[in-house]
matplotlib code that plots the C-alpha trace (Angstrom):
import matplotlib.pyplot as plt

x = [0.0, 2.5, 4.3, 1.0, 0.4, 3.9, 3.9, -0.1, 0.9, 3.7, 2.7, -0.2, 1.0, -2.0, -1.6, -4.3, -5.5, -4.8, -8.1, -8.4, -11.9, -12.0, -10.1, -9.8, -7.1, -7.7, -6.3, -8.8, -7.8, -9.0, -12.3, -10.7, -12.7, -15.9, -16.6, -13.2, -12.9, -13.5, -12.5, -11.2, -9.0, -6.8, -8.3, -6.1, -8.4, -5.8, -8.2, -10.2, -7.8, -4.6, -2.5, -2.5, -1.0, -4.7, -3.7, -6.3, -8.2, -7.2, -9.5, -7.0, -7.8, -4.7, -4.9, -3.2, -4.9, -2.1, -1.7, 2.3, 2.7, 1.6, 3.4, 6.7, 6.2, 5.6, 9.4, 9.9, 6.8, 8.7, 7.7]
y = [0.0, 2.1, 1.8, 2.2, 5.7, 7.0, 6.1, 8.3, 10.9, 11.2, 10.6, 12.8, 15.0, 14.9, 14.0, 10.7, 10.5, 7.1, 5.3, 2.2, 1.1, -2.3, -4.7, -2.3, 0.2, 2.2, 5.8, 8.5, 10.4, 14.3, 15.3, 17.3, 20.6, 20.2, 19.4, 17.7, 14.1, 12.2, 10.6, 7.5, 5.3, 2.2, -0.5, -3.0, -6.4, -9.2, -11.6, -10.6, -8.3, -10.5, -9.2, -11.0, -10.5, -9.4, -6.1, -3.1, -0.9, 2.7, 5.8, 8.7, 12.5, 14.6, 17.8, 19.6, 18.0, 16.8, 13.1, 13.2, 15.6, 12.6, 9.7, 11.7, 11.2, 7.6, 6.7, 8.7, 7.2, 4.2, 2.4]
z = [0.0, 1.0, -2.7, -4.2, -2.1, -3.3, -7.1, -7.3, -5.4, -7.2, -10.7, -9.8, -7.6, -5.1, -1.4, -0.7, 2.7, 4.5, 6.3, 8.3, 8.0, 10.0, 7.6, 4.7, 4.2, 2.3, 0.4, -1.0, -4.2, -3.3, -4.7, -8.0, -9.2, -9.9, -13.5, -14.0, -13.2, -10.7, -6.9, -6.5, -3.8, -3.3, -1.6, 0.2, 2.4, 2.8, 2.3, -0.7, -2.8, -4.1, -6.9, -9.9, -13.7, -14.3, -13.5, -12.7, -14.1, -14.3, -15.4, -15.2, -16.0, -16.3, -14.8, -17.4, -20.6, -21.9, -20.5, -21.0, -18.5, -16.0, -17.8, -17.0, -13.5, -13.6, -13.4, -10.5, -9.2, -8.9, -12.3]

ax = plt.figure().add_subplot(projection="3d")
ax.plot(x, y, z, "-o")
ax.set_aspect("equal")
plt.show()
């Protein structure tokens, strides 16, 4: 969780905000200006999320309009 925190918030420069609910921890994308976007979160449960070659599914909107702006964060995000 803790590597998955780092990459967005780097990638997207954003700050998440980290919350234990019971077994689920979990960390909230900030609400971004209305009209643009949407929220979002990671969602880590031991026993019911697993990684997998799967992979996820990712709806990203850049805050700039120009998606390479973000993809030339992703290496120092750690990928």
């Amino acid at each position: 969780m803790e590597r998955a925190i780092k990459f967005y918030e780097t990638v997207l420069n954003i700050k998440l905000s980290r919350n234990q609910m019971g077994p689920l921890d979990m960390a909230w994308f900030p609400w971004v200006e209305e009209g643009k976007g949407s929220s979002g979160s990671l969602v880590c449960h031991r026993d019911h999320y697993k990684p997998s070659m799967d992979g996820v599914l990712l709806y990203l909107t850049t805050q700039t309009g120009d998606l390479n702006d973000e993809l030339n964060w992703v290496e120092k995000g750690g990928w």
